[in-house]
TORPARO-844884 format. One record per residue: residue in one letter; chain; y, z, x of N, C-alpha, C in turn. Coordinates in nm, 3 decimals, decimal comma, m for minus. Atoms other than C-alpha are relative to their C-alpha. Layout:
<recs>
+------+-------+---------+---------+---------+---------+---------+---------+---------+---------+---------+
! resn ! chain !      ny !      nz !      nx !     cay !     caz !     cax !      cy !      cz !      cx !
+------+-------+---------+---------+---------+---------+---------+---------+---------+---------+---------+
!    A !     A !       Y !       Z !       X !       Y !       Z !       X !       Y !       Z !       X !
...
+------+-------+---------+---------+---------+---------+---------+---------+---------+---------+---------+
</recs>
This chain:
<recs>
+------+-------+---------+---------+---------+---------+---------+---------+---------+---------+---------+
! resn ! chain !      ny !      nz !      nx !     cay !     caz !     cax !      cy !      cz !      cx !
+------+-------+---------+---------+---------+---------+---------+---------+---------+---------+---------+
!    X !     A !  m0,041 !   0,044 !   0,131 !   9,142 !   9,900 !  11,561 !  m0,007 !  m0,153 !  m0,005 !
!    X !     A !  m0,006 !   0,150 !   0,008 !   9,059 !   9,566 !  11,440 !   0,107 !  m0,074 !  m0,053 !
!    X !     A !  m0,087 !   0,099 !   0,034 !   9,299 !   9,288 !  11,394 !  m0,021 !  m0,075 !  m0,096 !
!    X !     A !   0,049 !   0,104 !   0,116 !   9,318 !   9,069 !  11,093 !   0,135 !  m0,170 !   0,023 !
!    X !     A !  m0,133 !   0,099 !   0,026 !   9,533 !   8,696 !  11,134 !   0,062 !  m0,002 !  m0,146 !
!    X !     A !  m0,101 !  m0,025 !   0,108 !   9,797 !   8,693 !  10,857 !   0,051 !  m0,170 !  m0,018 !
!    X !     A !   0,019 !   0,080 !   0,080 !   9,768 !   8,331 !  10,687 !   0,109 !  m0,024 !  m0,096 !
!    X !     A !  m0,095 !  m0,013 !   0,082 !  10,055 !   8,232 !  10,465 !   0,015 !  m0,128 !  m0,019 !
!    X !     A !   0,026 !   0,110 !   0,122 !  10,003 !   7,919 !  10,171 !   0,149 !  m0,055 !   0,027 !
!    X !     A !  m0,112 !   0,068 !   0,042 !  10,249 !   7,684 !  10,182 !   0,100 !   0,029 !  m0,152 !
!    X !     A !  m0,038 !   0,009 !   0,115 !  10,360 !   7,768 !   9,815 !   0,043 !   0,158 !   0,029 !
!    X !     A !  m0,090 !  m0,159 !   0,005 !  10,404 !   8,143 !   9,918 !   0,140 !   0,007 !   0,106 !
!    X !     A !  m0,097 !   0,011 !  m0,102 !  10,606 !   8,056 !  10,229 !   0,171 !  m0,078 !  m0,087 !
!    X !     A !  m0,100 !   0,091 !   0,091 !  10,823 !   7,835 !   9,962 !   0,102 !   0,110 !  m0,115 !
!    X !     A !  m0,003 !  m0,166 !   0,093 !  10,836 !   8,167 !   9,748 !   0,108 !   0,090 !   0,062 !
!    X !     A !  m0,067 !  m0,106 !  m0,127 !  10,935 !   8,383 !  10,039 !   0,144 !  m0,056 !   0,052 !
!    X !     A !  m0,126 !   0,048 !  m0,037 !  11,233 !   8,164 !  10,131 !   0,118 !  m0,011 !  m0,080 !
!    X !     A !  m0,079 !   0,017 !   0,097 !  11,389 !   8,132 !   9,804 !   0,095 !   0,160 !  m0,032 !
!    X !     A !  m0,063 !  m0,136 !   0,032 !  11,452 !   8,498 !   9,813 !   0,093 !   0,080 !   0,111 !
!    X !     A !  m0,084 !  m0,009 !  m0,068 !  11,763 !   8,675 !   9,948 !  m0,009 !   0,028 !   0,156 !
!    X !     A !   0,057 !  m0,060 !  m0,158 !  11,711 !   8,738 !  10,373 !  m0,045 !   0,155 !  m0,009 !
!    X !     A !   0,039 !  m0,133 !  m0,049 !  11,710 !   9,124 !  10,350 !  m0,158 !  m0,003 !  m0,113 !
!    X !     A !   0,123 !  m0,009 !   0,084 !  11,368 !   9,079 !  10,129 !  m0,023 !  m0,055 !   0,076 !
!    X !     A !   0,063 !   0,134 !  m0,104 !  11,261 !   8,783 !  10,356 !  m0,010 !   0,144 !   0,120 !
!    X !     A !   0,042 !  m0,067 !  m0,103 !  11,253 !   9,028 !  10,604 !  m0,064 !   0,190 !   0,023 !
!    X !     A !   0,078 !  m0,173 !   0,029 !  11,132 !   9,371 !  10,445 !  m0,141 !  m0,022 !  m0,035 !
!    X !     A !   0,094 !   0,039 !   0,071 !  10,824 !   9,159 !  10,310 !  m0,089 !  m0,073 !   0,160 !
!    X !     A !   0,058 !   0,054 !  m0,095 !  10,760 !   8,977 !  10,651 !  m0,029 !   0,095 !   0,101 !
!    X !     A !   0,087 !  m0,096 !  m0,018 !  10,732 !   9,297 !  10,794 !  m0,070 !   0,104 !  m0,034 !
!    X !     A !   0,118 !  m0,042 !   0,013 !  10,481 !   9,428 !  10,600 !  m0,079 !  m0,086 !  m0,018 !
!    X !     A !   0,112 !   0,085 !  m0,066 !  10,310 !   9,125 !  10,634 !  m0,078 !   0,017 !   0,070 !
!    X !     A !   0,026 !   0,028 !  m0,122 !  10,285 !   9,133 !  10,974 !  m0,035 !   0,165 !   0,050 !
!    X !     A !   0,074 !  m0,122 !  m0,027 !  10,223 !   9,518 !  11,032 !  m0,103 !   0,050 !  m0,121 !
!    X !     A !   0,148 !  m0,078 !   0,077 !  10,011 !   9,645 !  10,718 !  m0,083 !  m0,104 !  m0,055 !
!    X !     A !   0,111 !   0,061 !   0,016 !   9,807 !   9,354 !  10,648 !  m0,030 !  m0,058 !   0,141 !
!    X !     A !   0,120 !   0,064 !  m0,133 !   9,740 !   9,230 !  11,002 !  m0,146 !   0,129 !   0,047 !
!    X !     A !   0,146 !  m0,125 !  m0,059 !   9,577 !   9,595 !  11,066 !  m0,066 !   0,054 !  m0,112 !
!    X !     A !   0,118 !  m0,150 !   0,143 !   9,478 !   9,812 !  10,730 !   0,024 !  m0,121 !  m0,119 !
!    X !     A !   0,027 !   0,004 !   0,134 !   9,433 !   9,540 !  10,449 !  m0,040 !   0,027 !  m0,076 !
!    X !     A !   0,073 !  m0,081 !   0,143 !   9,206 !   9,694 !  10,264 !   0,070 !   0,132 !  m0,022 !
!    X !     A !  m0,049 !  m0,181 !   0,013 !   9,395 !  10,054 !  10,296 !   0,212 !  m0,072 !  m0,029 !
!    X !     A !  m0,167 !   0,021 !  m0,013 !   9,778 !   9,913 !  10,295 !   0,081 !  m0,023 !  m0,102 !
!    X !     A !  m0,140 !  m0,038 !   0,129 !   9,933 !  10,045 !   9,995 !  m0,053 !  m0,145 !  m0,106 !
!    X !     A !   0,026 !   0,095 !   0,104 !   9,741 !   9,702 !   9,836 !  m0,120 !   0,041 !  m0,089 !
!    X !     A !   0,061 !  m0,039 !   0,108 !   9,545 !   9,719 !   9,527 !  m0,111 !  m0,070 !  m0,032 !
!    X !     A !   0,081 !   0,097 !   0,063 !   9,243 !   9,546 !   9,412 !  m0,005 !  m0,039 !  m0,098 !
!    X !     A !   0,086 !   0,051 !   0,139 !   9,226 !   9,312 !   9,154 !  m0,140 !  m0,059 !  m0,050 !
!    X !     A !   0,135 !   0,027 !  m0,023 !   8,887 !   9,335 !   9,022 !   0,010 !  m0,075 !  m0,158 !
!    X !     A !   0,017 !   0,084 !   0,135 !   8,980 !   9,156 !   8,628 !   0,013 !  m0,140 !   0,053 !
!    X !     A !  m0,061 !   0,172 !  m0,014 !   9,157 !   8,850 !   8,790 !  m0,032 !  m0,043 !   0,068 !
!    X !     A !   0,089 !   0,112 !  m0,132 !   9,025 !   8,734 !   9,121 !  m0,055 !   0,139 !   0,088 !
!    X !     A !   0,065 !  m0,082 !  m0,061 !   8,870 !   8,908 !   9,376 !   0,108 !   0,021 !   0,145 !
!    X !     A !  m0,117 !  m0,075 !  m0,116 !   9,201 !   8,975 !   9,558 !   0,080 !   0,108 !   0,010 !
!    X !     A !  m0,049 !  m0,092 !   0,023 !   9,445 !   9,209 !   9,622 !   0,162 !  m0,030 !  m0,012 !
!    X !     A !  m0,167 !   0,016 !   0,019 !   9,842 !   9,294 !   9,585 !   0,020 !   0,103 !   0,086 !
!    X !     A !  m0,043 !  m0,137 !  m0,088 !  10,057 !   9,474 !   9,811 !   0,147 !  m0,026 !  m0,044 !
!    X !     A !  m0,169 !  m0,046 !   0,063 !  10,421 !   9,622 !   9,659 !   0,082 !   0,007 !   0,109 !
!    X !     A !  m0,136 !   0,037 !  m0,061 !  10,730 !   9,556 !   9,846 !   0,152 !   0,005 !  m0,073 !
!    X !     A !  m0,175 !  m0,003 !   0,071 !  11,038 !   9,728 !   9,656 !  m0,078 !  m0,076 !  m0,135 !
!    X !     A !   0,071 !   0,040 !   0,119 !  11,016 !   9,498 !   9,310 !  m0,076 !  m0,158 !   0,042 !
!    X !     A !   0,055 !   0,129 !  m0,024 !  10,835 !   9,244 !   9,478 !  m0,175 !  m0,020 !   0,058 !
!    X !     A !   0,104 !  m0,027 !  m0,023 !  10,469 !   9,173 !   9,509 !  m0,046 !  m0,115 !   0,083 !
!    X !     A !   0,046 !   0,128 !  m0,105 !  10,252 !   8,978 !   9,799 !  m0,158 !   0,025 !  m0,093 !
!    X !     A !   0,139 !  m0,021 !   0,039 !   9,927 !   8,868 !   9,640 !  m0,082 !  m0,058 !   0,152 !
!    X !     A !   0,096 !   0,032 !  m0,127 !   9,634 !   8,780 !   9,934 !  m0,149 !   0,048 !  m0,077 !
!    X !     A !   0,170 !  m0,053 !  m0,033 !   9,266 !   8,787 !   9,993 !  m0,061 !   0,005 !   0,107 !
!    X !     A !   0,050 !  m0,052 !  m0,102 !   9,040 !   8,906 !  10,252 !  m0,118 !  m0,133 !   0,091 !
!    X !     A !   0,104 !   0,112 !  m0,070 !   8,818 !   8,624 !  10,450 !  m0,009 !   0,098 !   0,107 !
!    X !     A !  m0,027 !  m0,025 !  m0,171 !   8,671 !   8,720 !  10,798 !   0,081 !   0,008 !   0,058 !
!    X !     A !  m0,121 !   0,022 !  m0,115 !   8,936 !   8,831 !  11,019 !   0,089 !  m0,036 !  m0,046 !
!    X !     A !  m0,115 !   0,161 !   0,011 !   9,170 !   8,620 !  10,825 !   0,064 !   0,082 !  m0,129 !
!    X !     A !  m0,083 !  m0,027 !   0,153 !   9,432 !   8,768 !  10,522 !   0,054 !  m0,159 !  m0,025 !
!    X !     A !  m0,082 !   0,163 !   0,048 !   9,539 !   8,455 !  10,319 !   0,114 !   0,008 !  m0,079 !
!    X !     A !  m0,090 !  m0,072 !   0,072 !   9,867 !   8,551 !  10,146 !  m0,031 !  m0,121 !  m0,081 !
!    X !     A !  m0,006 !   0,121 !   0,047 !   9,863 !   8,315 !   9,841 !   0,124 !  m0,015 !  m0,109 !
!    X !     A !  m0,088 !   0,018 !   0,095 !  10,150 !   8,395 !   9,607 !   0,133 !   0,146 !   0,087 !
!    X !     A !  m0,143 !  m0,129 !  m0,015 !  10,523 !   8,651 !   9,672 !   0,059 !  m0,057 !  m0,097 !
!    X !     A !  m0,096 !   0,053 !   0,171 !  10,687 !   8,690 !   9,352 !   0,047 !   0,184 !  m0,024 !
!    X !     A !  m0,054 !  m0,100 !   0,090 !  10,942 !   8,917 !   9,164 !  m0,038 !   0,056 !  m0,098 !
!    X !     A !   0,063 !  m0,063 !   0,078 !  10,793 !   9,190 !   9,009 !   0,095 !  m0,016 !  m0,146 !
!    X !     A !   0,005 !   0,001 !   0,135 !  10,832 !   9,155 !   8,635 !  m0,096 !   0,057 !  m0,073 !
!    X !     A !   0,103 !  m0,005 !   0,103 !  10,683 !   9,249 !   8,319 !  m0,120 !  m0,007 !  m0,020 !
!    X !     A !   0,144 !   0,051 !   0,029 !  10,409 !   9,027 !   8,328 !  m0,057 !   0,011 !   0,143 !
!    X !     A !   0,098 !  m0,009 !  m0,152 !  10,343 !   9,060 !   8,731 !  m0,085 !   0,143 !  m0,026 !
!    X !     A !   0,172 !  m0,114 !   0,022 !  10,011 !   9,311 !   8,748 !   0,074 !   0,043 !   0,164 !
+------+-------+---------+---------+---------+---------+---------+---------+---------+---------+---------+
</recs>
């Protein structure tokens, strides 16, 4: 099974901290287990209107990322709302 590194934006890491610990840590491990191994299969979604990335659900909270070589780039974690896709 191939490995993928798990990448995380300064602005999502900023994201991720603001929110209470037991999320900080239900979100960092599915970070770290379903996108280091199955990104493309791991419960995340493709967005094919808005960018050419994906989302993966966490309770009401969503991790957006995209796929490079080897490499997931997380680029946004935000509270699902209304307007979150």
């Amino acid at each position: 099974m191939e490995k993928f590194e798990v990448f995380v934006k300064k602005s999502a890491l900023k994201q991720l901290r603001s929110f209470p610990k037991s999320i900080q840590d239900k979100i960092l491990e599915s970070m770290l287990g379903k996108l280091s191994t199955k990104p493309y299969i791991a419960d995340g979604k493709h967005i094919k209107k808005l960018t050419e990335g994906y989302r993966l659900r966490v309770g009401d909270y969503r991790i957006f990322y995209y796929i490079e070589v080897k490499k997931v780039i997380v680029t946004s974690i935000v509270r699902r709302t209304s307007k979150t896709y």
